[in-house]
N, C-alpha and C positions, 0 to 999 in steps of 0.2 A: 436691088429691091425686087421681090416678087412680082411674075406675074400676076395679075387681076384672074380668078375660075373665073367660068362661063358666068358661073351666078353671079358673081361681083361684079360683071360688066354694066350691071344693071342696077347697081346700086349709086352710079355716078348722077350730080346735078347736072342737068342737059345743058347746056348753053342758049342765050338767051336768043334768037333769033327770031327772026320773021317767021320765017318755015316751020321752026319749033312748036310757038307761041297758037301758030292760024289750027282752029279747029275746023276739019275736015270731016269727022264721021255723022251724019247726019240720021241714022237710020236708028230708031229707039227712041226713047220716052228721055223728054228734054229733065233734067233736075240737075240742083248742086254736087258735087263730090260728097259732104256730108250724108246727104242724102244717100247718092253711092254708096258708100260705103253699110249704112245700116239696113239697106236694099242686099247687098250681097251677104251681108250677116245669114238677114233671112233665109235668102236663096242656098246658103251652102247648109242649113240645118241648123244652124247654132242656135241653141235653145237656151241659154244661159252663159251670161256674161259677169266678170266680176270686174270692180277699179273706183276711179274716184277723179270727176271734174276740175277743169283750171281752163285758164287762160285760152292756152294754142291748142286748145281742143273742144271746145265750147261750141264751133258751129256744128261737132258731131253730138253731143250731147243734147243740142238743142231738137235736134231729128228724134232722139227717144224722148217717146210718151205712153199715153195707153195704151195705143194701137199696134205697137211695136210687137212682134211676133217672139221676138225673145225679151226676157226676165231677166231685168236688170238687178245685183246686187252692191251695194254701197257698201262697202269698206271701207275701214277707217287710215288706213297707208297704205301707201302704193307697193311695198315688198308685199304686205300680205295677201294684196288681190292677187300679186301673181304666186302665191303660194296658194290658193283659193283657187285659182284658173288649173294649178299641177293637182291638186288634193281634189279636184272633179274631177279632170283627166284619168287620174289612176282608178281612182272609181267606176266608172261608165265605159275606161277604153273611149273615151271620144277624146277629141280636141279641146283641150283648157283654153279661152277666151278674156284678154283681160287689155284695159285703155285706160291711159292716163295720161296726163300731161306733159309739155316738155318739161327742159331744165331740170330740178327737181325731182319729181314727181316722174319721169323720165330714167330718171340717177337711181331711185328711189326702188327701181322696179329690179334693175342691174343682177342683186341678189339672188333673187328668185330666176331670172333668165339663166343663172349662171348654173345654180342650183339643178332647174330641168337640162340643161345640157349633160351633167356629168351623169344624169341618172335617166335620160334619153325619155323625157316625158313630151307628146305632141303638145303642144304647144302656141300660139300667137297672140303677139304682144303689139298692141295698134300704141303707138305716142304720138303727141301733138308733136309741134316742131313751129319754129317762126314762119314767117314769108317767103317764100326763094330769096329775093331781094333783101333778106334782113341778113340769110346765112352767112356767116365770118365776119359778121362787126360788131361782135360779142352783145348784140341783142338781148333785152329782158331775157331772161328764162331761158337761152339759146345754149344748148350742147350737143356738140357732136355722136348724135347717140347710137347713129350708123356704126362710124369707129371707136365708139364707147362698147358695142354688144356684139360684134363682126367675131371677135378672139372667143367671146362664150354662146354664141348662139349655134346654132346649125345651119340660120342666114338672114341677112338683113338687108333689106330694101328702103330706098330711101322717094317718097313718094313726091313729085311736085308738079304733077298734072292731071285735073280732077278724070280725064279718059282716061286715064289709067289705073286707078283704081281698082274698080271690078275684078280685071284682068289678075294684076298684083294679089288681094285678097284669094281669088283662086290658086294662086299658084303660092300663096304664102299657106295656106288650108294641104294644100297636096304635100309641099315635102313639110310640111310639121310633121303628117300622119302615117307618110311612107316611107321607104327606107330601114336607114334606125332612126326612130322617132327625137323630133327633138324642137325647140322652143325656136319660131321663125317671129324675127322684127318688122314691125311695117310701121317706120316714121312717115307721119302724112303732115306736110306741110299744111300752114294755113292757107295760103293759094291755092291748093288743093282739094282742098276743104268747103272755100268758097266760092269755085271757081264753077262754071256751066260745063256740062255733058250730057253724052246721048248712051241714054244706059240700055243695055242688052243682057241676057243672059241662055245659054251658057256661055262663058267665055272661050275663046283659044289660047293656052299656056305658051309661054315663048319659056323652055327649060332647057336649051342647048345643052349636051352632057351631065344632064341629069338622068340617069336609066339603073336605080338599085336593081341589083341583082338581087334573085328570090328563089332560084333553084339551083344546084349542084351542076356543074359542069365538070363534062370529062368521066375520069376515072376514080375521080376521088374515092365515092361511095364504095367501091367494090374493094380499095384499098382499105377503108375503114374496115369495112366487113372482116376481110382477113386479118387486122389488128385482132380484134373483138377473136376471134378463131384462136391465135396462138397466145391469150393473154388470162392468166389463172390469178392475177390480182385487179382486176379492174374497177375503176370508180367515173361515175359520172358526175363531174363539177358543176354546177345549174346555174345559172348567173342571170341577172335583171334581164336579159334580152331573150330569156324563157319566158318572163313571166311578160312583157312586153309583146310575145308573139302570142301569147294564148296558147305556149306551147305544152302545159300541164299535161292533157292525156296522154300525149306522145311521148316525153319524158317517162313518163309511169311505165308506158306499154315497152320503150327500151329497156327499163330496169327490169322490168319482168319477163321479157323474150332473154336478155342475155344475163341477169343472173347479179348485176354489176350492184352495190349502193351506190343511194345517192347521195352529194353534199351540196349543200347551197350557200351560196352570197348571200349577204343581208336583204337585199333587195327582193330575192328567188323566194324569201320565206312563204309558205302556202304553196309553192309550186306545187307538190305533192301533199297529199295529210300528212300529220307527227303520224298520225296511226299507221299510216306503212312501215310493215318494218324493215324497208329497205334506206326507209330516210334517216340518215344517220344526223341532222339537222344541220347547223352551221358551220364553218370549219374557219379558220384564221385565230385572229389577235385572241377574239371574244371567244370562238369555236369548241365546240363538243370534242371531249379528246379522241372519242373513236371516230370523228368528222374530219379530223387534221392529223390522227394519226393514219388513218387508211390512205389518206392524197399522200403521205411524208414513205408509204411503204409501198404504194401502187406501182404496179409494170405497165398500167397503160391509164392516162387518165383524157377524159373525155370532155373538152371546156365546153359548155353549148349555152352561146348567148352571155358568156363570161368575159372580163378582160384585162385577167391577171393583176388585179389591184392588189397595191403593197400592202392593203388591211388583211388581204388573202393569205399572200406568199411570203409572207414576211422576207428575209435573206432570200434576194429570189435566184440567185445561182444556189444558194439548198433547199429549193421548195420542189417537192419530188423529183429527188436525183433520178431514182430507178425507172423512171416511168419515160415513157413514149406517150407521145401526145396527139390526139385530132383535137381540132379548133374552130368552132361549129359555128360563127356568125355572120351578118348581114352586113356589117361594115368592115373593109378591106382594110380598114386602114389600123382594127385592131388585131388583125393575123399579123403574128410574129415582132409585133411592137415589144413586148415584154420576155414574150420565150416562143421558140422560135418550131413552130410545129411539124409533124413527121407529115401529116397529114391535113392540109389546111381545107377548109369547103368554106365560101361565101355563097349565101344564101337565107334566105328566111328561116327562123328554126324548126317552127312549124313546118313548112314545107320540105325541107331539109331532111327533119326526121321523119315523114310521111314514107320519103321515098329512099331512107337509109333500111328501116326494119325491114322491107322484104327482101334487101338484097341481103343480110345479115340472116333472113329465115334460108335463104336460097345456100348459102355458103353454110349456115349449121345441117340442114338436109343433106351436102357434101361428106362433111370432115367433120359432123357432132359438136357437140360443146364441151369445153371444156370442166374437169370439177373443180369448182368452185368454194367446196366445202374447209379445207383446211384456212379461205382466205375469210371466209366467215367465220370459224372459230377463233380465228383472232381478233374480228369486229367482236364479236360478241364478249369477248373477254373483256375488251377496253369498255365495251355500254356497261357490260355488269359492275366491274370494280371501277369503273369514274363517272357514273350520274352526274346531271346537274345536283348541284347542293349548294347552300352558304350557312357560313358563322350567325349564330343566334347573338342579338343586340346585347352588348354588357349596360347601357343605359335604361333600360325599361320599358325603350320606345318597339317601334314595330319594327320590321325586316322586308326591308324593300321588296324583294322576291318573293316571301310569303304574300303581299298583298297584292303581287300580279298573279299569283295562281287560285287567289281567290276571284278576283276580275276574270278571270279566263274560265272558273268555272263555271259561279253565278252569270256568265252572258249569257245572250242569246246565241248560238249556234252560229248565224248569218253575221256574226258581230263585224262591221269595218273598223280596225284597230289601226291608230294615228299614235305618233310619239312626236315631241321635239325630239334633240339630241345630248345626248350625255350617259352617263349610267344609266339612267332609266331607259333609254332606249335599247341598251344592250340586252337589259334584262327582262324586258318585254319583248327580246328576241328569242332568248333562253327558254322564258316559263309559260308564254301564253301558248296553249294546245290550237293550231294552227291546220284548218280540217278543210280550206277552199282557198282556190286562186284568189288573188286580187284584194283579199282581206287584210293588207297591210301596207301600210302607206308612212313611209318612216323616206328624212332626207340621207341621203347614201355619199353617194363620191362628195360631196361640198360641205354634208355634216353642218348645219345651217340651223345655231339656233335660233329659236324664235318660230321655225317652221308649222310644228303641233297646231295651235288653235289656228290658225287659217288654212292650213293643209286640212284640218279638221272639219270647218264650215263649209269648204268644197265639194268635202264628202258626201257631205250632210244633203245638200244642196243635189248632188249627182245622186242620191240616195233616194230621195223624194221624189227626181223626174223619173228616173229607170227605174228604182224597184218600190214606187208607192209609202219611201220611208220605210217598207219592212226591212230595211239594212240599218241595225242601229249602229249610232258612229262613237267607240269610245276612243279619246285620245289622252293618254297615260304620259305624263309630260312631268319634267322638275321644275323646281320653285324658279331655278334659273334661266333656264329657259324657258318659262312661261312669262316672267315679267318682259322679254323682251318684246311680244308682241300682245300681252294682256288688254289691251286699250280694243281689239276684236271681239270682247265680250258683245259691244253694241252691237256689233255686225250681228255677231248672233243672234242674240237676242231679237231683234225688229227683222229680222229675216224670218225668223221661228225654226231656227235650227237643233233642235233639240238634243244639242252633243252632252255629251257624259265625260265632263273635267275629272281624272284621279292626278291631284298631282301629289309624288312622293318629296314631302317636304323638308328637308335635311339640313337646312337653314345656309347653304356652301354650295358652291358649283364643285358636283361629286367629281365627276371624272379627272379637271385640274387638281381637287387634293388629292384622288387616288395617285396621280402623277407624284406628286411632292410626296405623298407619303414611301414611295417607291424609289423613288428617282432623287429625292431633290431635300431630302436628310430630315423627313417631317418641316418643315419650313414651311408654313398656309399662307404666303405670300397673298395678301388680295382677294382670298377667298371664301371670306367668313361674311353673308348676306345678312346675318340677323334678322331671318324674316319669320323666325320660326322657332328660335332655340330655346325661348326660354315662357315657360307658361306654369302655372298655379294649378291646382289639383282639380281644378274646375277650366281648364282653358284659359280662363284669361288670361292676358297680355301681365309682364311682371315689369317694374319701372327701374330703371339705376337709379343711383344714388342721387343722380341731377336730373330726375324725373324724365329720363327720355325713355319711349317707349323703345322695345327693343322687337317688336312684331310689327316692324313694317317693309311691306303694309299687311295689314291683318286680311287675309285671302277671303274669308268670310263676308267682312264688309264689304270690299272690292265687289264681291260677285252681287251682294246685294245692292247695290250700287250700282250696278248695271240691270238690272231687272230678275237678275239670278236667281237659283234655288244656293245655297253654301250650308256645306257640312264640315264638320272638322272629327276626325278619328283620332283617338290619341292611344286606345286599347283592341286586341284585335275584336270582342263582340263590338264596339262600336262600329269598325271597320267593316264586318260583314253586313250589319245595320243599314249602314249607310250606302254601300254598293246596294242594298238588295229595295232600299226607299229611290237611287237615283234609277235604278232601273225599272221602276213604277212611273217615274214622273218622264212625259212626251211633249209637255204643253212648252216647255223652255230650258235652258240649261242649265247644268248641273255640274257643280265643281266642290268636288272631295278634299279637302287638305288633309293629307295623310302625314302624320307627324313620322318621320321612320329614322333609322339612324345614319348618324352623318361619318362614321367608318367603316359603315357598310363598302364591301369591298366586288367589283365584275372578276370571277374568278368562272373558269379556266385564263389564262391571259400568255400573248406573246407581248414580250417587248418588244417596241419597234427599230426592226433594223436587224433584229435575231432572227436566228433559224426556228422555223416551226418545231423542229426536233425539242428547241427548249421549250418549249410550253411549261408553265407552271400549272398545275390542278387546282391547289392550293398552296401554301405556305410551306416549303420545305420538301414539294412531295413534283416531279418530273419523270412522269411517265415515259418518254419519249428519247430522253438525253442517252446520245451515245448510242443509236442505233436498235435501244431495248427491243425485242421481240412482244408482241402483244402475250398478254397476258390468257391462259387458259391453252396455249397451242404448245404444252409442256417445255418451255423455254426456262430457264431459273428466272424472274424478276426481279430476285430477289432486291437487289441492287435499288431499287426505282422504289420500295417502300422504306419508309423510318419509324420513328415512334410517332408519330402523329397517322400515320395512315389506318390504327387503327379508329382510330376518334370520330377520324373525316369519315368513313366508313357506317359510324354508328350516327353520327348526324343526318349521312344521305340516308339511312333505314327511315330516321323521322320523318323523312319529308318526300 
């Protein structure tokens, strides 16, 4: 068995003694743990809290009222407050804040903890918990929530002495937010809870072996530099723990000191604008072909804040053969986990990259830059002949992607864009014009649906404290993933969050048929929701034979039903109509039912487990297979086009 980290040492229940038990600090202001606790809230900033009341957390619940310095939001399940606590977070860059009850409610929450761990959102998560005295004899509502959330958190504490408190919440507040960011548990028993102390503030942190690293040691930088010197294909790889650092200017100012594009992870979208044209956009499964053809052909590639996820590298012994690698992040423990770097630097990215460009200007003032230009005409070949594009609907419905580039145009500029996950979110990666940091908020390494509408209301939420509501929040979500947590409308709704519902209704959970339809011999296994498919020339609902409705549940009523505005699109004027009436209405929320097609297909696509080299474009057509040379750098291609590449061609013209 493992040793116990420093930090684990302190997540044990203390033993019951004398010594233990006698309170000794006398100095501060007498009150409960409860109390403590919603005292240190204050004290550390937190200005908004999300979750939902029970049992073994009721004497903190009882402490908020009017007076309470942060703003309480009632949600309606416990996963979705802490999708609400992450969907603030990524919004504001502050700390997500989210309490709920043992047992349950506790269990309940597990998701979302798991969720901000893989995609390193700060984080903290307060549970009720039984009595010291009740823990291990399967008590009401009693679970081990310490060793339920210890394997997905960043760290978890387990609380059963109301003096301890303060202390803990400080130091549960610090490594959420420091390091690489990531979701910290604080189980607070009810002893805890109820129990007398003497409160003080600030605290002093007890973090033995706690010390992130945040700037480059050594020699690394000057070894980077001279990469960068001897490398005429270079790319920079951008990943969550760019956008995490706030590291957007410096990324830019790299790509434009040395010449390199850039490609992003799902998470990194916005790092830079579409409008640069050095952003080549996403690159993996989903990816841009000149975004995963430039990483599959690069001599040097640059991870920064990356951690070579297999949605990236597909076949990760042939994900960029040719290339030499720097591995630009804060946490040690994803240097060389996946592929194994020429050049590793731990450190903050930001800070990282502050202090990499001028050693990078100092070594081009040496020995010049290298040209660049032959490795750009083959980017540019792959942007010109592979656009994003799709197949126009053979049913008469809409086209999924058409009606996210109409949401992306009709926004506002400052738009915060939320997705569940599935197709839809792929292709709200693809087609929304993407022009500031921090403007996208989509579930990543955990792929969590259900995430959208409460990742969404945290937005909202974080949108109103920080920018006055001038950030409006749309969250572009499927029929599938939105019923999993659709019951948040209330939330929204009596919060006065005035999010902008488009959901693409296809009547299937797209992504699994895209699966079958590929994989798995057309076979729709379990996938046909009937929420959607089938309507009359006027909308309404159409009956089987044995009078069942097959529009359930009708999205419309649902929203109205909750206090909603509901619109339903079934033609694209309607569909412009309707974006252009919910982006008028502020007073409450807004939910789209976009009827679109349910074979609508996520194309560029790797299959999983392939080499990026196979990339499909579309149907029959592989850019990439077999080492092809990019397109426009006088190379024959011929090979990589068929009879359809003229088609696909004249499609991307339309669109």
């Amino acid at each position: 068995m493992a040793l116990p980290t420093p930090l684990q040492a302190f997540s044990g229940v203390p033993k019951t003694t004398a010594a233990t038990n006698k309170q000794t600090i006398i100095d501060g202001e007498k009150m409960t743990g409860a109390e403590a606790l919603v005292r240190s809230l204050e004290d550390l900033g937190v200005e908004d809290v999300f979750g939902i009341p029970g049992g073994a957390i009721l004497p903190v619940y009882h402490q908020i009222n009017g007076n309470t310095k942060f703003r309480f939001v009632l949600m309606r399940h416990e996963q979705a407050a802490g999708h609400a606590a992450e969907g603030y977070a990524l919004a504001t860059g502050k700390v997500g804040v989210c309490i709920v009850t043992s047992g349950p409610g506790a269990t309940n929450v597990v998701t979302a903890i798991a969720d901000a761990n893989m995609d390193s959102v700060p984080m903290v998560v307060i549970t009720g918990q039984v009595g010291v005295n009740a823990i291990g004899t399967d008590a009401f509502q009693e679970a081990d929530i310490v060793g339920i959330t210890y394997p997905v958190s960043k760290h978890s504490f387990l609380v059963t002495r109301a003096q301890d408190i303060p202390r803990v919440l400080s130091e549960a507040y610090h490594i959420a937010s420091t390091g690489r960011p990531g979701p910290v548990v604080v189980d607070l028993t009810k002893t805890a809870q109820t129990g007398d102390m003497y409160y003080s503030w600030p605290q002093r942190m007890i973090l033995p072996g706690y010390n992130p690293t945040t700037k480059a040691h050594g020699r690394v930088l000057s070894d980077a530099a001279k990469l960068f010197s001897k490398s005429y294909r270079p790319v920079l790889y951008v990943g969550g723990g760019a956008a995490r650092s706030n590291a957007g200017a410096q990324v830019k100012a790299l790509a434009d000191l040395t010449g390199a594009p850039v490609v992003t992870t799902l998470p990194a979208r916005g790092i830079i604008p579409d409008t640069d044209p050095k952003n080549l956009g996403m690159l993996g499964m989903h990816g841009t072909i000149a975004a995963t053809g430039a990483v599959q052909r690069a001599d040097l590639l640059v991870a920064i804040g990356a951690r070579f996820d297999d949605r990236v590298t597909g076949k990760l012994d042939a994900f960029a053969p040719t290339a030499r690698v720097i591995h630009i992040d804060i946490d040690p423990a994803e240097i060389g986990k996946n592929r194994q770097p020429d050049v590793p630097i731990v450190g903050d990215v930001a800070t990282v990259l502050d202090d990499l460009i001028p050693e990078i200007e100092r070594t081009q003032a040496i020995v010049g830059k290298p040209n660049l230009k032959p490795w750009w005409d083959a980017i540019d070949g792959w942007r010109e002949k592979y656009p994003m594009t799709w197949d126009e609907p053979t049913d008469g419905s809409l086209a999924p992607q058409w009606v996210i580039k109409q949401l992306s145009e009709l926004a506002d500029p400052s738009t915060i864009w939320v997705t569940g996950v599935g197709q839809h979110q792929m292709w709200a990666s693809q087609f929304i014009d993407f022009e500031n940091q921090h403007s996208w908020i989509s579930s990543g390494g955990l792929g969590t649906m259900g995430y959208g509408l409460p990742a969404a209301i945290g937005a909202s939420v974080g949108s109103a404290r920080e920018f006055d509501g001038k950030k409006p929040v749309w969250l572009i979500d499927g029929d599938g993933s939105f019923q999993m947590t659709s019951e948040e409308l209330a939330a929204a709704f009596l919060d006065h969050a005035p999010v902008k519902i488009a959901i693409l209704n296809n009547s299937v959970y797209g992504m699994v048929r895209q699966w079958q339809t590929l994989f798995y011999n057309h076979h729709y296994s379990q996938t046909n929701l009937k929420d959607g498919e089938a309507h009359g020339t006027e909308g309404e609902a159409q009956l089987t034979a044995g009078d069942a409705p097959l529009e359930v549940p009708d999205f419309i009523k649902l929203a109205e039903a909750y206090g909603c505005v509901g619109i339903r699109a079934f033609t694209e004027d309607e569909a412009i109509a309707a974006i252009k009436k919910a982006n008028e209405i502020n007073d409450r929320p807004v939910l789209i039912d976009f009827r679109v097609w349910k074979d609508a297909m996520v194309w560029p696509m790797v299959a999983a487990g392939a080499s990026n080299d196979e990339v499909t474009y579309m149907p029959g057509i592989k850019p990439l297979i077999g080492g092809t040379p990019a397109p426009g750098t006088g190379a024959d291609d011929a090979e990589t086009a068929d009879d359809s590449a003229d088609s696909t061609d004249s499609a991307a013209d339309e669109h």
